[in-house]
CHARMM internal coordinates of N, CA and C (Angstrom, degrees):
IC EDIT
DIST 1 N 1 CA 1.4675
DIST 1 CA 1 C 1.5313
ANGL 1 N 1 CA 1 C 109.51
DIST 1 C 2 N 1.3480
ANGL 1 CA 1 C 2 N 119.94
DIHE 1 N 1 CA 1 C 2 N -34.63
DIST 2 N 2 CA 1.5822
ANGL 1 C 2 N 2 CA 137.75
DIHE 1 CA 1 C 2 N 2 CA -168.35
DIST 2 CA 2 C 2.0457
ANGL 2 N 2 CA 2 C 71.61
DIHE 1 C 2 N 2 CA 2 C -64.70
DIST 2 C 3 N 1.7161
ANGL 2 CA 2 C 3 N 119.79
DIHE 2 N 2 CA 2 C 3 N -107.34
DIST 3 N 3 CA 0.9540
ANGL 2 C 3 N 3 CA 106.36
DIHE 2 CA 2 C 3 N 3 CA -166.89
DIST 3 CA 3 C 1.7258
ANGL 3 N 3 CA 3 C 138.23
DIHE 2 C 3 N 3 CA 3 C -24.22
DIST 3 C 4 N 0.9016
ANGL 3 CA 3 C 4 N 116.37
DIHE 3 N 3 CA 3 C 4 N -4.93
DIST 4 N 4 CA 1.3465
ANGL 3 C 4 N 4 CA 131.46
DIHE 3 CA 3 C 4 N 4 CA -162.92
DIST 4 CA 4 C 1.5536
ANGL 4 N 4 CA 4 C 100.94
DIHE 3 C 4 N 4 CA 4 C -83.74
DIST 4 C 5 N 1.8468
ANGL 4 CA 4 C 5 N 92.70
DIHE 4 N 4 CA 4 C 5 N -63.45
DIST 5 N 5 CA 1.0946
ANGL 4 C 5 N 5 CA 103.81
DIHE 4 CA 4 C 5 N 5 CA 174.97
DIST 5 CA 5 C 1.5542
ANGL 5 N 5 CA 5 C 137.06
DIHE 4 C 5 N 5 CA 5 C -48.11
DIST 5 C 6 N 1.2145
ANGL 5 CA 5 C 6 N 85.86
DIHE 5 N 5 CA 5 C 6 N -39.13
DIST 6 N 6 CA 1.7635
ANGL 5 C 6 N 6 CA 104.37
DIHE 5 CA 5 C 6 N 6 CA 168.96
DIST 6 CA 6 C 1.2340
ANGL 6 N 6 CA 6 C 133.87
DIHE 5 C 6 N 6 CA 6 C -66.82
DIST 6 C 7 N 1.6854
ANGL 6 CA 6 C 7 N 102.09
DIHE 6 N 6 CA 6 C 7 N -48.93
DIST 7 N 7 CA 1.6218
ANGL 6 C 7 N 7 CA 87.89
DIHE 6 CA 6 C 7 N 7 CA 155.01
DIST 7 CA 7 C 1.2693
ANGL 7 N 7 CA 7 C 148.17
DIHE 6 C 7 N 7 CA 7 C -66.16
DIST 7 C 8 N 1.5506
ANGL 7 CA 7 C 8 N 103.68
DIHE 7 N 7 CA 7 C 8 N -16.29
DIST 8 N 8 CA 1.3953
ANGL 7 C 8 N 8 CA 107.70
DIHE 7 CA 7 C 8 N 8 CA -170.93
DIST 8 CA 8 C 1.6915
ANGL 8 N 8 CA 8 C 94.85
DIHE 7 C 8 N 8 CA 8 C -97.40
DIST 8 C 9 N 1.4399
ANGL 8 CA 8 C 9 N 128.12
DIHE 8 N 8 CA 8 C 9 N -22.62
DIST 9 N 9 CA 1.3633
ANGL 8 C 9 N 9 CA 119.41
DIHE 8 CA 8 C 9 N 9 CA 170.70
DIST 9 CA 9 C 2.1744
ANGL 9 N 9 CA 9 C 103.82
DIHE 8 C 9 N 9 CA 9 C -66.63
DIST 9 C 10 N 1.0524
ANGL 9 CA 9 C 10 N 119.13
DIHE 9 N 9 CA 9 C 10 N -24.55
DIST 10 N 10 CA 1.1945
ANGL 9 C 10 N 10 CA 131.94
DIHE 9 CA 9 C 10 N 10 CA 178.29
DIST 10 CA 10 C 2.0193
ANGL 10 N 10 CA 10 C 105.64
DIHE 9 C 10 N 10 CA 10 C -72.73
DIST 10 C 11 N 1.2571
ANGL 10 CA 10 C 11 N 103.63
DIHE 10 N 10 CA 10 C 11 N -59.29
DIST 11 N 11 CA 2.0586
ANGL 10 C 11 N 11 CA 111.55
DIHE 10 CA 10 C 11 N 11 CA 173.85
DIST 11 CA 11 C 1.7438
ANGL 11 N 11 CA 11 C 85.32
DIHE 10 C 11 N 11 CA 11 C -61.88
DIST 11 C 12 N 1.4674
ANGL 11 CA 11 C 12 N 135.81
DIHE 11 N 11 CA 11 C 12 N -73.43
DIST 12 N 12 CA 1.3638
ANGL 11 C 12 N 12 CA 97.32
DIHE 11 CA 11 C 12 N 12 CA -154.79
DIST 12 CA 12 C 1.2740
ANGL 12 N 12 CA 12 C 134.40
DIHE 11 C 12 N 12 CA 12 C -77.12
DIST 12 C 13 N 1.2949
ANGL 12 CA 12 C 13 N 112.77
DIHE 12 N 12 CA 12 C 13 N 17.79
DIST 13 N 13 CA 1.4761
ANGL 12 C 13 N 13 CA 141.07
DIHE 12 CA 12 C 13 N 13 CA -171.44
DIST 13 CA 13 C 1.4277
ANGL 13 N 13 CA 13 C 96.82
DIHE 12 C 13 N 13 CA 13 C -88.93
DIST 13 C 14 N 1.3780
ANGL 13 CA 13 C 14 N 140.01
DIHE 13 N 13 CA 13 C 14 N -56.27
DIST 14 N 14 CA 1.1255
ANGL 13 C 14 N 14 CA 154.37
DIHE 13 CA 13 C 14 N 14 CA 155.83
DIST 14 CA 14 C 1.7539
ANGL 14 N 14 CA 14 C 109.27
DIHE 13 C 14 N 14 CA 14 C -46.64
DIST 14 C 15 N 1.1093
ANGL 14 CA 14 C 15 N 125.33
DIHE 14 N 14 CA 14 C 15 N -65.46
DIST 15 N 15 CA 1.3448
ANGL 14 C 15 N 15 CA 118.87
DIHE 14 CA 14 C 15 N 15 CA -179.31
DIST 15 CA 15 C 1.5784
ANGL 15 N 15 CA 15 C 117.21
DIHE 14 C 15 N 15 CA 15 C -71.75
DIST 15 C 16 N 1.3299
ANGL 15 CA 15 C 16 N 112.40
DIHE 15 N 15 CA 15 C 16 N -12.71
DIST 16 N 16 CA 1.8394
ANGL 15 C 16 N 16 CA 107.71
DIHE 15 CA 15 C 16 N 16 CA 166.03
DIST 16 CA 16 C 1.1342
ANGL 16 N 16 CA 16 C 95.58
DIHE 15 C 16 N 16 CA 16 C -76.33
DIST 16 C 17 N 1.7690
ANGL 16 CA 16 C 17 N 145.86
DIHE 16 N 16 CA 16 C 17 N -20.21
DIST 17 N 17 CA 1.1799
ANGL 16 C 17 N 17 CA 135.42
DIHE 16 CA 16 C 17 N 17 CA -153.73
DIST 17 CA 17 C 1.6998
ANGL 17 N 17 CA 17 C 103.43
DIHE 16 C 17 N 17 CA 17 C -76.18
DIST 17 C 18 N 1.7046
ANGL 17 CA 17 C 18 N 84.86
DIHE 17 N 17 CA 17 C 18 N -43.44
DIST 18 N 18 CA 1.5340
ANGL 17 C 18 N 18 CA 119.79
DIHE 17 CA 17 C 18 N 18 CA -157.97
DIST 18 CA 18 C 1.7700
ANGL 18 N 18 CA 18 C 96.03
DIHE 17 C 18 N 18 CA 18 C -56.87
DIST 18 C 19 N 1.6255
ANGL 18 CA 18 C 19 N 104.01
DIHE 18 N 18 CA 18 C 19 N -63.89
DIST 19 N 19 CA 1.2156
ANGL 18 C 19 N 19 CA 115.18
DIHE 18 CA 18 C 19 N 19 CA -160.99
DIST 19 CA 19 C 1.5126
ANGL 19 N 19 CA 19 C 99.77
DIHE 18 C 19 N 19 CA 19 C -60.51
DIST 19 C 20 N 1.4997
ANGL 19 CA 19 C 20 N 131.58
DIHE 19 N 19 CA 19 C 20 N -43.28
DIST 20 N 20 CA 1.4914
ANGL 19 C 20 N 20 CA 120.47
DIHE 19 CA 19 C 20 N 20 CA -167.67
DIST 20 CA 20 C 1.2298
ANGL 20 N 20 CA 20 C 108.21
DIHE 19 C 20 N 20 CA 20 C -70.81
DIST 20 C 21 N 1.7155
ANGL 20 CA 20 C 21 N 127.06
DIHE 20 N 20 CA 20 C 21 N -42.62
DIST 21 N 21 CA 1.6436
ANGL 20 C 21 N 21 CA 108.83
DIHE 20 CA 20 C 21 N 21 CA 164.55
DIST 21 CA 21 C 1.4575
ANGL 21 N 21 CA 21 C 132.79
DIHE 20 C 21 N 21 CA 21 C -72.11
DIST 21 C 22 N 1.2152
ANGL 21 CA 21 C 22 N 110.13
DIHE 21 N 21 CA 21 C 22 N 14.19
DIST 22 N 22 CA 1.3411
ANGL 21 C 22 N 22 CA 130.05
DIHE 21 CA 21 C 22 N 22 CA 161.05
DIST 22 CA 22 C 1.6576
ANGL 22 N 22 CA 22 C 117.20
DIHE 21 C 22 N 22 CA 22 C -84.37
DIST 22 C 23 N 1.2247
ANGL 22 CA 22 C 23 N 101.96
DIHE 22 N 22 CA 22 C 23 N -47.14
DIST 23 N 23 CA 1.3202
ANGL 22 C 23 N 23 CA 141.33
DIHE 22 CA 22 C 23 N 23 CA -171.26
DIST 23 CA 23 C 1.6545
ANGL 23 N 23 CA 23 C 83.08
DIHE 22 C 23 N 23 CA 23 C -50.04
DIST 23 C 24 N 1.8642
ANGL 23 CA 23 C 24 N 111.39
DIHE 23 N 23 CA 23 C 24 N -80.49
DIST 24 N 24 CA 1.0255
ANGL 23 C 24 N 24 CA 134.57
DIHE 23 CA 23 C 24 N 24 CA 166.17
DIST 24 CA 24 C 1.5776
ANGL 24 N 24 CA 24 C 130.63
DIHE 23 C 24 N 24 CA 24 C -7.84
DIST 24 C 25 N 1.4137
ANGL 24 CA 24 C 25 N 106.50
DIHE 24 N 24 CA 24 C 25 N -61.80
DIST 25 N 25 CA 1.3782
ANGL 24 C 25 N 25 CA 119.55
DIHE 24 CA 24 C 25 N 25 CA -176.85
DIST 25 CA 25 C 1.3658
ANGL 25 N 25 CA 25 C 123.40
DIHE 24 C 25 N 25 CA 25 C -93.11
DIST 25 C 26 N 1.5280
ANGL 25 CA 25 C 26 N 97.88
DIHE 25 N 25 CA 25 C 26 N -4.85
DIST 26 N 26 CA 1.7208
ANGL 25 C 26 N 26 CA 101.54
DIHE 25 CA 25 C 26 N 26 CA 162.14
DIST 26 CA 26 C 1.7238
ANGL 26 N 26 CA 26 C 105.47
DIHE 25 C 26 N 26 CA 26 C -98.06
DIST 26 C 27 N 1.0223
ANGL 26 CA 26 C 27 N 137.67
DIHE 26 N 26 CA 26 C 27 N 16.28
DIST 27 N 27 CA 1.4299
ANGL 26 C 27 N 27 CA 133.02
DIHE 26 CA 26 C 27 N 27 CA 175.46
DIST 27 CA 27 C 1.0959
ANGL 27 N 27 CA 27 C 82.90
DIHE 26 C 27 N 27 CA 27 C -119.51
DIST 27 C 28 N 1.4593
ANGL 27 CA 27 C 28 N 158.55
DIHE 27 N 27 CA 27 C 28 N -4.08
DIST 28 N 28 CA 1.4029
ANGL 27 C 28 N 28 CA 124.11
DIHE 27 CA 27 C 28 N 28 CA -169.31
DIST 28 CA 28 C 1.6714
ANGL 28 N 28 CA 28 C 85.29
DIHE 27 C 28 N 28 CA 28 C -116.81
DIST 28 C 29 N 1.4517
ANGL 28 CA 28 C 29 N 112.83
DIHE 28 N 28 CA 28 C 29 N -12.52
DIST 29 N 29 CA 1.4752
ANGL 28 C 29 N 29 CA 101.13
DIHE 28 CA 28 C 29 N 29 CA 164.75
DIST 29 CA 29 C 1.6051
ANGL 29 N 29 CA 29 C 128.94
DIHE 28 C 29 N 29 CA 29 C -85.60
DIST 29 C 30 N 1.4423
ANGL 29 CA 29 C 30 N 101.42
DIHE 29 N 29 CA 29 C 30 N -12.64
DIST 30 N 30 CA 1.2044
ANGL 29 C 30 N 30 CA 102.61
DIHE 29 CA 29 C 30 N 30 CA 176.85
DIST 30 CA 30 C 1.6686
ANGL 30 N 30 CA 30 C 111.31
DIHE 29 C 30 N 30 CA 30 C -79.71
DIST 30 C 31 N 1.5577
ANGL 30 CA 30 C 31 N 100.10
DIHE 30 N 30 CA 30 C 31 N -10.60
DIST 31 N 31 CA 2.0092
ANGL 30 C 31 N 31 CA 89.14
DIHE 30 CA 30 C 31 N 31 CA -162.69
DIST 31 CA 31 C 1.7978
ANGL 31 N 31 CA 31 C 95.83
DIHE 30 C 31 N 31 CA 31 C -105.30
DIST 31 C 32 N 1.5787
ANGL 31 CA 31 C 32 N 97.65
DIHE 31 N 31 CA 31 C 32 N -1.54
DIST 32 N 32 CA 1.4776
ANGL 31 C 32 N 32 CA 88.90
DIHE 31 CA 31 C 32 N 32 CA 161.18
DIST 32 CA 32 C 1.3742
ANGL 32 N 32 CA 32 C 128.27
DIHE 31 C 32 N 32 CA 32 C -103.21
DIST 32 C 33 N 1.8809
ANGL 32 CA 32 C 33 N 96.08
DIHE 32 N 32 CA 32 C 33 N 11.45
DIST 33 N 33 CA 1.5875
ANGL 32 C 33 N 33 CA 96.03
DIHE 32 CA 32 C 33 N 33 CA 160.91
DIST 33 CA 33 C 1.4871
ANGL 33 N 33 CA 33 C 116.97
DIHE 32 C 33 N 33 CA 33 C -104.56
DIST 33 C 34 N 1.4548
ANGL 33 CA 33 C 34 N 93.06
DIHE 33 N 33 CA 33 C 34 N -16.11
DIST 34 N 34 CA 1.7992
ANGL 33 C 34 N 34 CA 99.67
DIHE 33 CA 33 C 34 N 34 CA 176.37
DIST 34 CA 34 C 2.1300
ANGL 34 N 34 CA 34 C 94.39
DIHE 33 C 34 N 34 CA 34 C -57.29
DIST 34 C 35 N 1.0357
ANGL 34 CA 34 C 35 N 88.39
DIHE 34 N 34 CA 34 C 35 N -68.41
DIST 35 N 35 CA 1.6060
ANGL 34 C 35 N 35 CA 98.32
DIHE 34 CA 34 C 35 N 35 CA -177.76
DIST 35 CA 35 C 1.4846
ANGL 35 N 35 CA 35 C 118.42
DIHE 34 C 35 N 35 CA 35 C -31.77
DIST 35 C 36 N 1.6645
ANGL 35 CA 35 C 36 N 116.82
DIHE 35 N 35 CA 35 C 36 N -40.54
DIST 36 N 36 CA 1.3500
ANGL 35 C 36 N 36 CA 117.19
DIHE 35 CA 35 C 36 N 36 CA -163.96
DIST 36 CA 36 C 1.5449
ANGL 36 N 36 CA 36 C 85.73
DIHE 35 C 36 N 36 CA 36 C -89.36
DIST 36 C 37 N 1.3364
ANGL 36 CA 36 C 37 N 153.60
DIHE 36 N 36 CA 36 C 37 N -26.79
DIST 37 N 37 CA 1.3440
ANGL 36 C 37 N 37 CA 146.22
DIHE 36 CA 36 C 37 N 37 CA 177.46
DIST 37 CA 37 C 1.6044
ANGL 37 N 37 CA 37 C 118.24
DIHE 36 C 37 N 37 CA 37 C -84.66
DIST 37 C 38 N 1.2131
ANGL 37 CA 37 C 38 N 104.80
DIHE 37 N 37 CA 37 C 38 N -21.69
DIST 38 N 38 CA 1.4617
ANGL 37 C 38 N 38 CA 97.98
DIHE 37 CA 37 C 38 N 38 CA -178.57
DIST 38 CA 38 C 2.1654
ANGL 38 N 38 CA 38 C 99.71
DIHE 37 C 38 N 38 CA 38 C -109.58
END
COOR INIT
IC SEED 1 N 1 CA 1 C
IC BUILD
């Protein structure tokens, strides 16, 4: 269970990474559509 724990504290360590530069590149796409409409 100890290993268990670890890897998956290790995958969501990686997928918070994932999701915030994801996170990231959809707000910088949205303000370059705010921009292209306004």
């Amino acid at each position: 269970m100890g290993a268990v724990s670890w890897t998956e504290r290790k995958l969501s360590k990686k997928t918070k990474r994932r999701m915030n530069l994801a996170r990231k590149a959809r707000n910088a796409v949205e303000a370059v559509r705010d921009q292209a409409t306004v």
